[in-house]
DRENTOR-75680 format. One record per residue (C-alpha): residue number from 1; x, y, z. Coordinates in Angstrom, 1 decimal, m for minus. Layout:
N
ATOM NUM X Y Z
...
//
This chain:
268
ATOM 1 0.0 0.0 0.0
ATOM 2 1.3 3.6 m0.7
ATOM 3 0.2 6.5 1.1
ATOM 4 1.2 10.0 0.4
ATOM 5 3.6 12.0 2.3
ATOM 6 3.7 15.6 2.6
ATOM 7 6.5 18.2 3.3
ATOM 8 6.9 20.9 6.0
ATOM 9 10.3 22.4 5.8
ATOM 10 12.8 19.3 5.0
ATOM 11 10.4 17.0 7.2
ATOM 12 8.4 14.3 5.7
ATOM 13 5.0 14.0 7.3
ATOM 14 3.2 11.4 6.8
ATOM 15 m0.7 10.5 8.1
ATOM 16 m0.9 8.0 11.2
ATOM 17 m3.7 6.6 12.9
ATOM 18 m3.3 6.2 17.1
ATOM 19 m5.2 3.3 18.7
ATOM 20 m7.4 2.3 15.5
ATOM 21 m9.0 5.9 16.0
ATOM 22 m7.2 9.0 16.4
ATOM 23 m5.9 10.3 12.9
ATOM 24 m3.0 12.7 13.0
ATOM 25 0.0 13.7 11.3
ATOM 26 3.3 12.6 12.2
ATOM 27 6.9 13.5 10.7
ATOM 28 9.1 10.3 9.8
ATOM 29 12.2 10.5 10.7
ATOM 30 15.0 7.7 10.9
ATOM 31 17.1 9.6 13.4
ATOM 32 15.4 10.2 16.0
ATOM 33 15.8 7.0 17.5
ATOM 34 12.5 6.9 19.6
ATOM 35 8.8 7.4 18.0
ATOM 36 7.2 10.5 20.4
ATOM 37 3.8 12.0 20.8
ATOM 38 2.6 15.0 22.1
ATOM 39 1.3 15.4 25.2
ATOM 40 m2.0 16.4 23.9
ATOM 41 m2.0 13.4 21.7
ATOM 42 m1.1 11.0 24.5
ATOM 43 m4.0 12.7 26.7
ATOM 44 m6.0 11.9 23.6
ATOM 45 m5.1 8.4 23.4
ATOM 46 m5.3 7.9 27.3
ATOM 47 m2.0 6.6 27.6
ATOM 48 m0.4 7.1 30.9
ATOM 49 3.5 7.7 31.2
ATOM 50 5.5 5.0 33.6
ATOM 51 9.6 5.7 33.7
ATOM 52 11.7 7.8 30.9
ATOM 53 14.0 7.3 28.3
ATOM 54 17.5 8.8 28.1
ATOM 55 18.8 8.9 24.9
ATOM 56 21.8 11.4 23.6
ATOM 57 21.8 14.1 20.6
ATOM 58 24.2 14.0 17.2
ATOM 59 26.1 16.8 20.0
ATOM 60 26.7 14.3 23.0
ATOM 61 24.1 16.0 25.3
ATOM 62 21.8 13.6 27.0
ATOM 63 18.2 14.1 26.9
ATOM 64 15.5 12.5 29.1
ATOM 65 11.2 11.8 27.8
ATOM 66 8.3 10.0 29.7
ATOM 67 7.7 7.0 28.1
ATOM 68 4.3 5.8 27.8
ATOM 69 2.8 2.8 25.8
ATOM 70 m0.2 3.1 22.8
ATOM 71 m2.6 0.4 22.2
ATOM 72 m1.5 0.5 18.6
ATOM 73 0.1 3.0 15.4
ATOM 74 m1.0 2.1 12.2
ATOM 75 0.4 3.7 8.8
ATOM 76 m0.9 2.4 5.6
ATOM 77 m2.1 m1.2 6.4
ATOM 78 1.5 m1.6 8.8
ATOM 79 m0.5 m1.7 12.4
ATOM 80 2.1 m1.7 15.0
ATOM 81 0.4 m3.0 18.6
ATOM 82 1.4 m1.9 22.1
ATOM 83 4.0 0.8 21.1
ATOM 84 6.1 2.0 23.6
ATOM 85 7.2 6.5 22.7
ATOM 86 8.1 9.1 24.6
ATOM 87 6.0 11.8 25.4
ATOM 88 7.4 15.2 24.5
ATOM 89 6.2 19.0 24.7
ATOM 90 4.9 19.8 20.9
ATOM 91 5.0 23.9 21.3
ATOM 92 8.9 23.3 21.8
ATOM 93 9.7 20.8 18.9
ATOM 94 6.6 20.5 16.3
ATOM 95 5.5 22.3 13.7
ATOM 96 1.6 23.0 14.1
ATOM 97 m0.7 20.5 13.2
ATOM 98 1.9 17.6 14.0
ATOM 99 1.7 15.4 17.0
ATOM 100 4.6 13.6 17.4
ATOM 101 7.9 11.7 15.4
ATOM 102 7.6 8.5 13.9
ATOM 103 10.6 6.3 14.7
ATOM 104 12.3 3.3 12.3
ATOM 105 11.3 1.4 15.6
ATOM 106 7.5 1.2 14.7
ATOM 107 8.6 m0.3 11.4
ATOM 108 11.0 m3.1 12.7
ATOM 109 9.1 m5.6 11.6
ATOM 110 8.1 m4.1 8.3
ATOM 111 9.7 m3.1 5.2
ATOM 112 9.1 0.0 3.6
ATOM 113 10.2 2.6 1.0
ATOM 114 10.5 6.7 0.8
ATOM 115 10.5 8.2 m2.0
ATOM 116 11.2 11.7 m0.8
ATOM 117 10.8 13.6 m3.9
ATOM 118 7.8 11.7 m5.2
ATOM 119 6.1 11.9 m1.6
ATOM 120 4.9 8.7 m1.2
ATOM 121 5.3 6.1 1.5
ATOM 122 4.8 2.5 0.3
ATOM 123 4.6 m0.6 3.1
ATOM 124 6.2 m3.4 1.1
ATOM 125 5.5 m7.1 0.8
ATOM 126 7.5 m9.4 0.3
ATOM 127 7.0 m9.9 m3.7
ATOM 128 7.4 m6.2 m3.6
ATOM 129 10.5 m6.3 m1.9
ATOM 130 12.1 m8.5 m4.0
ATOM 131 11.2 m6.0 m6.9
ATOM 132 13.2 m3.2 m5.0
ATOM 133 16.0 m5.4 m4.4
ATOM 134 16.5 m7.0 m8.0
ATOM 135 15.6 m2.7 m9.7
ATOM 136 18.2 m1.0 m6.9
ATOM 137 21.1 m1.2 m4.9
ATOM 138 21.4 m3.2 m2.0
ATOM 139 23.0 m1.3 0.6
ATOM 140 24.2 m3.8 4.3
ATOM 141 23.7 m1.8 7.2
ATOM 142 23.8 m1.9 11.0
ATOM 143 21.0 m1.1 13.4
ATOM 144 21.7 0.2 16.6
ATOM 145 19.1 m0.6 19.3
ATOM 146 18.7 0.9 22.7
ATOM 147 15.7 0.0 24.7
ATOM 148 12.6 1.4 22.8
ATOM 149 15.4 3.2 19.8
ATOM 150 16.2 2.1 16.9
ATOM 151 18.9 3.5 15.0
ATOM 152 20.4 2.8 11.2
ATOM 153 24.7 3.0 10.5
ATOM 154 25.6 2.5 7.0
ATOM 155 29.3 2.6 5.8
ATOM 156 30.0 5.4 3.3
ATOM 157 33.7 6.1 1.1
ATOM 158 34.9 9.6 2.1
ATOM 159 37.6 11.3 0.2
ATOM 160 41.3 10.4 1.7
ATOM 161 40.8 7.9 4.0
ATOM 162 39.0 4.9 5.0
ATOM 163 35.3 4.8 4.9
ATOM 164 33.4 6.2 7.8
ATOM 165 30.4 4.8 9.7
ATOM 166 27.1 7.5 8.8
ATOM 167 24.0 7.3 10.8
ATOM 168 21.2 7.5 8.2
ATOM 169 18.9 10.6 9.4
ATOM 170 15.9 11.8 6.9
ATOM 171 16.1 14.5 10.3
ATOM 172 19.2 16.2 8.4
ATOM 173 19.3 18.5 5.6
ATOM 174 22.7 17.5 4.5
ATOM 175 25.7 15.6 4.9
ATOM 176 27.3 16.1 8.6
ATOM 177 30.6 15.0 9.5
ATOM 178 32.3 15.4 13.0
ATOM 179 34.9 18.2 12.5
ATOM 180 37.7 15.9 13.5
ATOM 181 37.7 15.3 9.4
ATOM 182 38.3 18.7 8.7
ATOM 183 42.0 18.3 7.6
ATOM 184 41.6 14.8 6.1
ATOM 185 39.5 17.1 3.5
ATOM 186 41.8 19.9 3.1
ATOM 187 38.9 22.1 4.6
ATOM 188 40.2 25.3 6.2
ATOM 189 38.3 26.4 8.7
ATOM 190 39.5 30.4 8.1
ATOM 191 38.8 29.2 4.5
ATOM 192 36.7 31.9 2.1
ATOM 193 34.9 28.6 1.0
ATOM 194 33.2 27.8 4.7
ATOM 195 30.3 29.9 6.6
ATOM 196 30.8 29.7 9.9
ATOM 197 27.5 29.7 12.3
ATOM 198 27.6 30.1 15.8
ATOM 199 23.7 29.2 17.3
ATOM 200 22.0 27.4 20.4
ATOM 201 19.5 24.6 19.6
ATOM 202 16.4 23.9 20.8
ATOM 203 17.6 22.2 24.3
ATOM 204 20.3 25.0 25.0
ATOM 205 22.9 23.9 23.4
ATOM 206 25.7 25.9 21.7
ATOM 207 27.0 24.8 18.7
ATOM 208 29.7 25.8 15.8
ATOM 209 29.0 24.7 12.6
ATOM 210 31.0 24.9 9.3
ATOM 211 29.5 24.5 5.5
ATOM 212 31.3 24.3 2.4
ATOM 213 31.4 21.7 m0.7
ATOM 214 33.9 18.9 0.0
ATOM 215 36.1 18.0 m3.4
ATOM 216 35.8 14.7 m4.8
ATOM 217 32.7 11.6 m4.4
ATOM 218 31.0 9.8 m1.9
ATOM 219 29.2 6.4 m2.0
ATOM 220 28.1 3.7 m0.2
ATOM 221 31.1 1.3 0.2
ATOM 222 30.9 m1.2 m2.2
ATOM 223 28.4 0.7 m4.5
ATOM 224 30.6 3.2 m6.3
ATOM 225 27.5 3.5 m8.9
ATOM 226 25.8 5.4 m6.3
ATOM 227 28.5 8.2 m6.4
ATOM 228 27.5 11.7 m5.6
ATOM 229 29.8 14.3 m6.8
ATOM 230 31.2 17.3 m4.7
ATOM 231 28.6 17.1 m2.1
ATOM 232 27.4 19.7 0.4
ATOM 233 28.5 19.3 4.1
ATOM 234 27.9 20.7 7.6
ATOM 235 31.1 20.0 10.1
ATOM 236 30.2 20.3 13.6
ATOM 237 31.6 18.5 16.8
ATOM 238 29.4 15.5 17.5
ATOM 239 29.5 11.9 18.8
ATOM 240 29.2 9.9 15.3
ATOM 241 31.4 9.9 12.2
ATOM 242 28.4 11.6 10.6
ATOM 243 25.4 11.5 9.3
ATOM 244 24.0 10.5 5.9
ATOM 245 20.8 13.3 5.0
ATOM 246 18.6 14.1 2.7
ATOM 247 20.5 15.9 0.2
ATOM 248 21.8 11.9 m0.4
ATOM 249 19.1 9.9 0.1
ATOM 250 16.6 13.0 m1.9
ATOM 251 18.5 10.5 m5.3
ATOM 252 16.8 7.8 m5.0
ATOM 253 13.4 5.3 m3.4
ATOM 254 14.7 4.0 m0.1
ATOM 255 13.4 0.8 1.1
ATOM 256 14.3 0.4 5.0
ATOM 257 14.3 m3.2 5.4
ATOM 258 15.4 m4.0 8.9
ATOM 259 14.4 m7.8 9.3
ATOM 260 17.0 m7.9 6.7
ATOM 261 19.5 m5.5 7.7
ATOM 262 19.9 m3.1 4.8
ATOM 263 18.6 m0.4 2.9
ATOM 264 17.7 m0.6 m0.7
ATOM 265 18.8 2.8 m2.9
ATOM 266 16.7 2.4 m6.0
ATOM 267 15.1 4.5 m8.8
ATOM 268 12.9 7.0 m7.6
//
């Protein structure tokens, strides 16, 4: 089944329906680790919040949700039963009209494919599947779990060096490395070529970040036909390697197949 999926800024938001009744709108997003709700969705769906969930940001700082537990998420004909999410303050994180994150956790048992610039969301069977393996690129990856998160690490070839380990994010505009590969690059941080941005985030946070065009290809390891040339990139002090965004991923239909462990990078 294929659903639509709208966009609100460089979020996909896709419809979800809470408990076989509520319908909402929900952005998808792979890096976020941990589906949420907002509170006034959860009050909705009379769930009731026992213990939290500390998970950390891209920046190392740790941050800390109620958990609570739905009777069921449903998108497309995927219905997900007794889902565990965090409970989070929407004013402070959501765009209006949204009520909460959709995590790769709620589709763990599911494959499915994003195709980001045709906006559509298609819940795949397994004769499906095999169509988006034998049409794309089969892509190994590694998921990450923590309690209720789920998180996706592919291995990507970066100019000069050996590959790095990229946590796939549809949360992220563009390619972010740590700032540690600076000089591996040949970037220059005093540089003409790089805007520097001093800011705070959204939990207080105070960041540095450096953009500029890094010289040469990236790819998936072992899929060199996937090249993208010259690609735009954010540097900025985190905890991973980096992170793989949208301005990758934007090339092609992405099937996240977890029970197999890999992603699928086909035509869009």
């Amino acid at each position: 089944m294929t659903i639509p999926v709208d966009t609100i800024d460089h979020f996909d938001v896709i419809p979800v329906r809470v408990n076989d009744a509520i319908e909402t709108r929900m952005i998808l997003d792979t890096g976020i680790g941990l589906t949420v709700l907002s509170k006034e969705l959860c009050a909705r769906a009379r769930c009731e919040t026992s213990g939290q969930y500390t998970g950390r940001r891209m920046s190392g700082q740790s941050i800390s949700v109620p958990l609570a537990r739905v009777a069921s998420m449903t998108v497309g004909t995927h219905r997900a039963a007794a889902v565990q999410v965090g409970v989070i303050d929407a004013a402070a994180l959501l765009p209006p009209g949204v009520d909460g994150i959709v995590s790769l956790g709620l589709f763990e048992h599911v494959p499915f494919t994003v195709d980001h610039v045709g906006r559509t969301l298609t819940i795949e069977d397994l004769t499906s599947l095999k169509r988006r393996r034998e049409s794309g690129q089969v892509v190994p990856v590694r998921i990450e779990r923590d309690s209720a998160s789920v998180t996706l690490f592919m291995s990507m070839e970066v100019p000069n060096g050996p590959p790095l380990e990229l946590e796939i994010d549809t949360g992220s505009r563009s390619l972010i490395l740590d700032e540690r590969y600076m000089s591996r690059l040949g970037i220059r941080r005093d540089s003409p070529s790089v805007k520097r941005v001093e800011g705070t985030d959204e939990t207080s946070h105070t960041y540095v970040r450096y953009f500029t065009t890094i010289a040469g290809s990236i790819h998936p390891t072992g899929a060199p036909s996937l090249r993208q040339t010259n690609p735009k990139v954010m540097f900025q002090q985190i905890i991973y390697d980096g992170l793989v965004g949208r301005g990758f991923l934007e090339s092609f239909a992405v099937t996240y197949d977890l029970p197999g462990s890999q992603i699928v990078l086909g035509p869009r």
